[in-house]
N, C-alpha and C positions, 0 to 999 in steps of 0.2 A: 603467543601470537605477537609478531613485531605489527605493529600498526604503524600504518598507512596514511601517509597526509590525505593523498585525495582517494579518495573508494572507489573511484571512478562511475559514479551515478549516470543512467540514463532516464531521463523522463520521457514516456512513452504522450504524446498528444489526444490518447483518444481520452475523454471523461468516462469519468466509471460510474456506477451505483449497487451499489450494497444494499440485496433484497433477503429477507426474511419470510419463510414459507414454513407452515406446519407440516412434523414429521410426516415424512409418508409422500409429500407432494416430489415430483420430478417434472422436468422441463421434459416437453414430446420432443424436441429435437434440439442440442448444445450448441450454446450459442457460437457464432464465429469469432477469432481472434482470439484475444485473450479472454478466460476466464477462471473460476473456480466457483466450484460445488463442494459443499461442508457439510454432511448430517452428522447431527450428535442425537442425544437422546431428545431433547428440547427443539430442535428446530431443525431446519434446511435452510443453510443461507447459500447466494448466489451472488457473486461479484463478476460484472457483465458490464458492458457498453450502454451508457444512457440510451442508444438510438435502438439498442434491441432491447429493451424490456420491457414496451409492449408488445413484444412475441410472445411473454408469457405467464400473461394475466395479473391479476394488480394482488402485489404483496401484503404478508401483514402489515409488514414494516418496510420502510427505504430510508436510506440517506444517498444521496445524490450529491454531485460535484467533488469525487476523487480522481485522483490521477496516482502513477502507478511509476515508481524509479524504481528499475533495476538495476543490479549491480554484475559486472561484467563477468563471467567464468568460465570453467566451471569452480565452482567452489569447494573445495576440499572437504570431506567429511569429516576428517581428524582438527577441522579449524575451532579455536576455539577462543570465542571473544568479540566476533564480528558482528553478531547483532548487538551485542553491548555495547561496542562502540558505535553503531548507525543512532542506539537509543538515547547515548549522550550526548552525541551532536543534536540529533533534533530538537532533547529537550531545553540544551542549553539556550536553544534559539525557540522557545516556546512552542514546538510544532509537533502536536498528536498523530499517533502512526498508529498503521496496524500491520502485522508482516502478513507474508506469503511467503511459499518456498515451492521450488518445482525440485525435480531432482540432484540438479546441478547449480542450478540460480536461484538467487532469492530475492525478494521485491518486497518493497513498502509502498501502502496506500497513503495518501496525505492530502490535506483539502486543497484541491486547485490553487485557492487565492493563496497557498502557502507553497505551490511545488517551487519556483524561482527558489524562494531561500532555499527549503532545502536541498534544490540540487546544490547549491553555492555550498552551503555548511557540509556537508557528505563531501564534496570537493575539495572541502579544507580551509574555506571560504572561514573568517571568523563571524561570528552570530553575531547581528546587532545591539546593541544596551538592551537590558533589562526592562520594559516599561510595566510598574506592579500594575494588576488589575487587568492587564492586556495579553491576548494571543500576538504574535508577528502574522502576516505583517501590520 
């Protein structure tokens, strides 16, 4: 893969929340806009719109205050190297992620008070100093 100064990042504005629900649980009706639904053997998680979660009863678990860059595509199947370098950037700039993929795009969740940077770092933006003991910003 030749890599790319800027990945061309989009950060979507709406806030997210990342719910956790016991196997077996489903939403009566999906949410609108963006989401995704994960059952493994351990859980059902649900990444939705802070304003619709309670449409669907209170979680095990949440974390609250993600926001969601996508990166432009579609994205090639035979690509190979692209989320390793989304992963380098962020970390170089102290910024925890979680992916998602849809069939042709792929997205990272990142906490609010951190999308600015990393849309800038994903852009090509260089990451600010190092400060130990600290996340960015």
């Amino acid at each position: 893969m030749t890599a790319l100064k800027d990945l061309r990042p989009m950060l979507d504005p709406t806030h997210l929340v990342v719910a956790r629900w016991p196997v077996g649980w489903r939403p009566a009706l999906l949410p609108t806009g963006f989401f995704g639904l994960v059952e493994d053997e351990d859980e059902v998680t649900l990444v939705c719109a802070e304003a619709a979660l309670s449409s669907f009863g209170e979680p095990e678990q949440l974390e609250v205050g993600w926001r969601r860059v996508t990166f432009a595509g579609p994205l090639p199947w035979e690509q190979v190297g692209f989320l390793a370098d989304v992963a380098t950037r962020l970390a170089g700039a102290q910024i925890p992620f979680t992916s998602m993929a849809g069939f042709t795009t792929d997205h990272v969740l990142v906490r609010a008070a951190q999308a600015d940077l990393a849309v800038a770092v994903l852009g090509g933006e260089e990451p600010p100093p190092h400060r130990p003991g600290t996340t960015n910003p």
